[in-house]
C-alpha positions in Angstrom: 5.3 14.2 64.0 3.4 17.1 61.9 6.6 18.2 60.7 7.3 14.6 59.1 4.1 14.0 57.7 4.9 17.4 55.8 8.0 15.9 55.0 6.5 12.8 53.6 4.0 15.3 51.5 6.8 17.4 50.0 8.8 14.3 48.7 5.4 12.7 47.4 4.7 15.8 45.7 8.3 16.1 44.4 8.6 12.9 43.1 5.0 12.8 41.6 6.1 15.8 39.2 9.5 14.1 38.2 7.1 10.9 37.0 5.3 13.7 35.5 8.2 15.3 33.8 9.4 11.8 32.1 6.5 11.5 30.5 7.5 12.1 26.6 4.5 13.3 24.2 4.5 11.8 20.8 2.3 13.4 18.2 0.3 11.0 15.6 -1.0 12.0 12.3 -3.4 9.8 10.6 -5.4 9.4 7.5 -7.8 7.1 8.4 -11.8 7.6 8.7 -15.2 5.5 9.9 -13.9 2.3 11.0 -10.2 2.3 10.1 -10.4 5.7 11.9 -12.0 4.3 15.0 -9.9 0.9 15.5 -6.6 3.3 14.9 -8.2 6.1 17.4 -8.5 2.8 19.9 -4.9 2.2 19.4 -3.9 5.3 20.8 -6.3 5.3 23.9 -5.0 1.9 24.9 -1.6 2.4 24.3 -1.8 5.3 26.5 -3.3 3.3 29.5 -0.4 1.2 29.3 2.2 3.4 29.0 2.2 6.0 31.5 5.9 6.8 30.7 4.6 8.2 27.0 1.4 10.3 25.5 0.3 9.8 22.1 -2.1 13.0 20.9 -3.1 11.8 17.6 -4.7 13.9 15.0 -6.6 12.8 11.9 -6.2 15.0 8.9 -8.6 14.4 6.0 -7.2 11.9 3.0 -7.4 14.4 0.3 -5.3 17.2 1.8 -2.9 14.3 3.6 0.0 14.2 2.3 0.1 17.9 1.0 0.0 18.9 4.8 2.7 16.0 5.9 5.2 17.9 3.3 4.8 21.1 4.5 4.9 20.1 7.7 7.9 18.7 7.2 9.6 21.2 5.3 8.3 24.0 8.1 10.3 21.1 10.6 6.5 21.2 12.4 6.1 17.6 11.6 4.3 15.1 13.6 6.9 12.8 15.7 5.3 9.8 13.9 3.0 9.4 11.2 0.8 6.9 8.4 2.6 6.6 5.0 1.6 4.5 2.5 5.3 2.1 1.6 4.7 3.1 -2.5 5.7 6.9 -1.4 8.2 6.4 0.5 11.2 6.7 -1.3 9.3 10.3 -2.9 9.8 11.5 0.9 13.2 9.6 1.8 14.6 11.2 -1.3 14.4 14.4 0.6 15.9 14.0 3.4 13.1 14.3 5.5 12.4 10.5 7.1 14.3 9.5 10.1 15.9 6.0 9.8 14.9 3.8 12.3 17.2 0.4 12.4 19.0 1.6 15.4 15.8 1.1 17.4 14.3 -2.3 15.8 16.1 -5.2 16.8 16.5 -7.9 14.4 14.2 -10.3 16.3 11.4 -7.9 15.6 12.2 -7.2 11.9 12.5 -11.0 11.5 8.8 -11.5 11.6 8.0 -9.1 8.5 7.4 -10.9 5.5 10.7 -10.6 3.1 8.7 -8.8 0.4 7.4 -6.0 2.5 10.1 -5.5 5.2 12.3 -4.8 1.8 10.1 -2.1 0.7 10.2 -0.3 4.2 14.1 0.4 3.4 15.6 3.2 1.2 19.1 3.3 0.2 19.7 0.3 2.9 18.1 2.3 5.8 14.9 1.2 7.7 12.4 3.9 6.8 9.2 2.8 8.3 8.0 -0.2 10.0 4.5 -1.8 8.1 1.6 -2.3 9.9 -0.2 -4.1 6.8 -0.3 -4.9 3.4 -4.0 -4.4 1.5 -3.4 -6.3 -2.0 -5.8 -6.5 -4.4 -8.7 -9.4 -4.3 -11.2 -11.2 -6.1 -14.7 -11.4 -4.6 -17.5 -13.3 -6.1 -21.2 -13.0 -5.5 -22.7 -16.7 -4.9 -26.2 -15.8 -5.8 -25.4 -14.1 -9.6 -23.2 -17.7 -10.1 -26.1 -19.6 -9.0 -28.8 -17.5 -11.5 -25.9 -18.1 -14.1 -25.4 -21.5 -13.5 -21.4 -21.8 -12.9 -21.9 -24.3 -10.1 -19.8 -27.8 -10.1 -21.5 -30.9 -9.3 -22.1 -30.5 -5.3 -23.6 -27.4 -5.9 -20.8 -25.2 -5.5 -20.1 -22.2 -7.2 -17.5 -22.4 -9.8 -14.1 -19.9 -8.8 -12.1 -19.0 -11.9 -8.7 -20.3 -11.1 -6.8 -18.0 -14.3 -8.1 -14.9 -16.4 -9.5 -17.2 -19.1 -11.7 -18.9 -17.2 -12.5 -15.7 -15.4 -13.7 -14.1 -19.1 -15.5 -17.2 -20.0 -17.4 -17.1 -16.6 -18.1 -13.6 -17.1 -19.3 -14.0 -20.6 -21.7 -17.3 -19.6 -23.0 -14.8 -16.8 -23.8 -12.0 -19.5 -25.7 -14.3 -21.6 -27.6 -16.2 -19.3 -28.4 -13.3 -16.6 -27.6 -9.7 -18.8 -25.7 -8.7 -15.3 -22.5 -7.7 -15.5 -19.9 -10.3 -15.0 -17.6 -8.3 -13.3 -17.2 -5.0 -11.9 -13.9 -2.6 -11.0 -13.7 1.0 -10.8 -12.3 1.8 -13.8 -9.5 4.3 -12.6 -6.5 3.2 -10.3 -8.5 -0.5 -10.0 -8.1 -1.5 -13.8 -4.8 1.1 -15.0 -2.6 0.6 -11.4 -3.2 -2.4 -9.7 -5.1 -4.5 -12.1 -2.8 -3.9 -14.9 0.2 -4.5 -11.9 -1.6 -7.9 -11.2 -1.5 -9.1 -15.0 2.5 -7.4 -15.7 3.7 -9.6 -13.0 2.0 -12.8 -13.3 3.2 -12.5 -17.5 7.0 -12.0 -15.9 7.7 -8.3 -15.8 9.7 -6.0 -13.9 9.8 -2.4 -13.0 12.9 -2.2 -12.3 16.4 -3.5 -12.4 18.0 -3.8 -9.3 21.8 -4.6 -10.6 21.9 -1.4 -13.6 19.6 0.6 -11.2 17.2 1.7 -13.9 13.4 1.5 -14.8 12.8 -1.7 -16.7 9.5 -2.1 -18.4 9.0 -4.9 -21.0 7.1 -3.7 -24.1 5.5 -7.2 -24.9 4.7 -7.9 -21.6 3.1 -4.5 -21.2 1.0 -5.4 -24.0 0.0 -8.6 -22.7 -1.1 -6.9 -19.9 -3.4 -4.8 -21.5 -5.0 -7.0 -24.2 -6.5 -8.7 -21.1 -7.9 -6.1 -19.5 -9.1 -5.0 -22.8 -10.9 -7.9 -23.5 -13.1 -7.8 -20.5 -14.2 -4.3 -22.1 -14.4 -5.3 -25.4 -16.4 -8.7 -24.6 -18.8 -6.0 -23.2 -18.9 -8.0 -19.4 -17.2 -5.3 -17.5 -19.1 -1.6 -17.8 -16.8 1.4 -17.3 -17.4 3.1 -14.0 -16.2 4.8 -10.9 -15.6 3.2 -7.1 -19.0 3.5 -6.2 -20.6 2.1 -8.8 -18.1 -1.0 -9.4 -19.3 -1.6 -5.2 -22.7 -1.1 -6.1 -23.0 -3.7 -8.9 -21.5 -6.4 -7.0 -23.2 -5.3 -3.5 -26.7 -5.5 -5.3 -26.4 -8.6 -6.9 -25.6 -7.1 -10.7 -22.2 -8.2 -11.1 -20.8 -11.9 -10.6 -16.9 -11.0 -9.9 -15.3 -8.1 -8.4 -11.8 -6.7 -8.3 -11.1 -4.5 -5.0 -8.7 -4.3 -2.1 -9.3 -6.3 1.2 -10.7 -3.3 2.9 -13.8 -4.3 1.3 -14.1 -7.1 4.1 -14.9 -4.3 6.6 -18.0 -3.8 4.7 -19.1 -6.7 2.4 -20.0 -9.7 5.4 -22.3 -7.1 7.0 -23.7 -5.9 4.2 -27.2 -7.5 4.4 -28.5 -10.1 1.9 -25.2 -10.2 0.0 -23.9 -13.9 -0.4 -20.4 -13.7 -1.3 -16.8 -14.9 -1.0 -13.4 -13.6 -1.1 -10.3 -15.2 -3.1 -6.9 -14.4 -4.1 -7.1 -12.7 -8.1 -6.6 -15.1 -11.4 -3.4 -15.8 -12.6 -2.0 -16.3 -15.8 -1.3 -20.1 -17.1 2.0 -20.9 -15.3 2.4 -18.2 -13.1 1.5 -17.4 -9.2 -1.6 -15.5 -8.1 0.8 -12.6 -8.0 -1.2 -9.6 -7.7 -1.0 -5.5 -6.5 -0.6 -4.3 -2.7 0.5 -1.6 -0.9 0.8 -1.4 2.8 0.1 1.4 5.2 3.4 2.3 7.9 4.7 4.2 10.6 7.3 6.8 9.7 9.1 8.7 11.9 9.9 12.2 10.2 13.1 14.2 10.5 12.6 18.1 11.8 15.7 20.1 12.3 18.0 18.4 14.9 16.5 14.8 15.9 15.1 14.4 19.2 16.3 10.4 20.7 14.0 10.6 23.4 11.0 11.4 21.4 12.2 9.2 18.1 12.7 6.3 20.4 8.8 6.8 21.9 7.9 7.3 18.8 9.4 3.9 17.6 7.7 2.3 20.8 4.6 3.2 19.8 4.5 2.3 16.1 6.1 -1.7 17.7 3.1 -1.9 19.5 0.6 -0.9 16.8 2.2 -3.8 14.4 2.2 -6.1 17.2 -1.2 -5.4 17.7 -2.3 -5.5 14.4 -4.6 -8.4 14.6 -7.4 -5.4 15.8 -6.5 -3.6 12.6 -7.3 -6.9 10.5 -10.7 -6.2 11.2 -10.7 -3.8 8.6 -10.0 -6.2 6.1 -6.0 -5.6 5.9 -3.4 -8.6 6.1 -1.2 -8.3 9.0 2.3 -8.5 7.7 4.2 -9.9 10.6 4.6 -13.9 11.4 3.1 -13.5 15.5 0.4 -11.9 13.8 -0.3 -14.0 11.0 -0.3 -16.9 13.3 -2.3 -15.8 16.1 -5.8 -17.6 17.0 -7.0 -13.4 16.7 -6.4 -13.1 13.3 -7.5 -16.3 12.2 -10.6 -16.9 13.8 -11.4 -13.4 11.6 -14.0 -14.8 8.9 -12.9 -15.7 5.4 -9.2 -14.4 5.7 -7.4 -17.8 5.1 -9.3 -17.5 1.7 -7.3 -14.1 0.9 -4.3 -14.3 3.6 -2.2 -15.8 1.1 -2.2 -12.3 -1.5 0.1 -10.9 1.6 3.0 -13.2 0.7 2.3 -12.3 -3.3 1.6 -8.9 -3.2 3.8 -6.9 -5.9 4.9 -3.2 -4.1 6.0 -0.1 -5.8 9.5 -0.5 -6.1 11.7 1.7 -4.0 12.2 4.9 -6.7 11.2 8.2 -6.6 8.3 9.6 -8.7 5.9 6.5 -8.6 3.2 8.4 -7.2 3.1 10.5 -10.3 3.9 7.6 -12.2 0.6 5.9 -11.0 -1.6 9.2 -11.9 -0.2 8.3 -15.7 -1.2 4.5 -15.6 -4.8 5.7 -14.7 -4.8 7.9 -17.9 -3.3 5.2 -20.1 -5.4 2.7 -19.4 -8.4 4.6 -19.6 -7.3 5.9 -22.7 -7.1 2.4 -24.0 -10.3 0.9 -23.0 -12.2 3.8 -24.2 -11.0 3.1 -27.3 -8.4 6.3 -27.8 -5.7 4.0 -28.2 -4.1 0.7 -28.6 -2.6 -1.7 -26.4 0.6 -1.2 -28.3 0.4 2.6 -28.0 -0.5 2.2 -24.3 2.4 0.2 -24.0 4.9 2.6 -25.5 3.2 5.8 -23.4 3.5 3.7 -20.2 7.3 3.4 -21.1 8.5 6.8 -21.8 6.3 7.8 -19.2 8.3 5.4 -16.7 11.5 6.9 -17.7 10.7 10.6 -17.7 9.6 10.4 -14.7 10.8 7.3 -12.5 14.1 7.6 -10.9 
């Protein structure tokens, strides 16, 4: 009898350290800090409750030194088995060989869910790169109580929303007179010169790039368009030049009636106390769609020396279960990007995000070319340049485009 309860020990003990051995360990880099950082660190500890078969060890390097590290890391084939990327990069990284593709593990059901124009940016040269886990486009929010001082209020007491740029300006300028407050507030970097300027090129009918020649396409008119408008908000002396903090700080202390800023701002803005505000998709131009800027933060899976299935394929199993469980992440203000998500009572029980949820489906991406994140440093530049006065709109436009093709490819 003793020596079959041995028995029975030996083969518990034996088959306890093959479950062990299965187990697969993932590594996970992240960017994120304060509450991104905390719902993403959540992610992790869950997932790894429910899947005893794989352990995530995730590690949070600081924004600024991000994507220097992931390179080097890459290049040294020390990479982390999956990782955060912002989509607008991607093809900087793909380029080099140095991203895993990924379709072989996604099944068409799953990819089916992604909204058309984000899934499209996750591909380069026809591979699946990465699989989204949000878009975060650019916004309007308004402050109720500046409107109210300013009088922009319809009939039933509402506060008046501008539905295109014009009536944006005109609200702005009625705000100015009536109040002196600013009547509206952006940081007056990557905001106005990137995503604001994005916003405006779009909605006028431009392109960045020709799909059929395969070559940077920017419209010189259009460009210009672009930038008269953002000019005259400058010029009409309702929007003061400033960084991220102080663009936040106008709007957040009742100085400033409109603000332009990504949807992250809804992890901050409905508890910040005594702030009476709502959220909206941006203007548009007469004619066009509320077409506006976004990027999206994904899962990549990068490539180090010879690839390893068994880890790739936890690795993929991990970043499906993230997306799928994205309505947590929506708390941060992003747009979840797949349809069960979109849908689910979760998400939209989340306050104020049918006002916004609709800038997911219109968000313009980077297209898929190599050097846009140098390319972006130069519209920050430009556009400065242009509402300090340094230069024209015309000049700005012509920069923009031999910028585009010196350095997009």
């Amino acid at each position: 009898m003793k020596k079959f309860v041995v028995l029975l020990m030996l083969v518990s003990l034996v088959l306890a350290g093959t479950a062990l051995a299965k187990k697969t360990e993932i590594t996970f880099w992240t960017l994120f800090g304060g509450g991104e950082g905390y719902i993403m660190s959540e992610f992790v500890k869950e997932f790894n409750e429910t899947h005893p078969e794989i352990q995530v060890t995730e590690q949070i390097v600081d924004w600024d030194e991000y994507y220097n590290k992931l390179l080097t890391s890459m290049l040294a084939e020390e990479a982390p088995d999956v990782c955060i990327m912002h989509l607008a990069v991607i093809p900087d990284y793909a380029s080099r060989g140095v991203l895993n593709p990924i379709e072989k593990y996604v099944t068409e059901i799953f990819t089916e869910q992604y909204l058309p124009n984000i899934l499209e940016q996750a591909k380069y040269d026809g591979h699946l790169m990465a699989l989204p886990l949000d878009t975060h486009p650019l916004v309007l929010y308004y402050n109720k109580k500046v409107l109210r001082e300013a009088g922009l209020v319809d009939e039933n007491g509402e506060v008046l929303i501008p539905e295109t740029w014009e009536d944006m300006l005109e609200y702005s300028k009625i705000v100015k007179e009536k109040t002196g407050k600013a009547g509206l507030s952006v940081e007056s970097s990557t905001m106005v010169g990137e995503r604001w300027w994005i916003a405006l090129y779009t909605q006028y009918g431009g392109k960045f790039y020709d799909p059929i020649t395969k070559k940077v396409s920017i419209d010189r008119d259009i460009a210009i368009k672009a930038y008269k408008t953002i000019l005259e908000f400058y010029t009409s002396n309702v929007t003061p030049i400033g960084d991220y903090e102080d663009g936040e700080a106008l709007f957040m202390n009742d100085e400033a009636a409109f603000h332009l800023n990504g949807v992250w701002a809804m992890a901050v803005y409905p508890i910040t106390e005594g702030l009476d505000f709502g959220v909206t998709v941006v203007p548009a131009v007469k004619g066009s769609k509320h077409y506006t800027w976004g990027d999206s933060h994904s899962l990549i899976f990068p490539r180090a020396g010879k690839v390893d299935t068994k880890k790739l394929e936890a690795a993929v199993t991990f970043a499906k279960w993230i997306v799928e469980h994205s309505y947590e992440w929506a708390k941060a203000g992003h747009l979840p990007v797949v349809k069960s998500v979109r849908e689910s009572e979760e998400f939209l029980n989340l306050p104020m995000r049918n006002n916004y949820m609709e800038a997911a489906k219109l968000a313009v991406l980077a297209p898929s070319i190599r050097g846009w994140s140098e390319f972006r440093t130069e519209m920050w530049e430009t556009c400065q340049s242009m509402f300090i006065g340094d230069i024209t709109p015309e000049k700005a436009a012509d920069l923009i485009i031999e910028k585009a093709n010196d350095i997009l490819w």
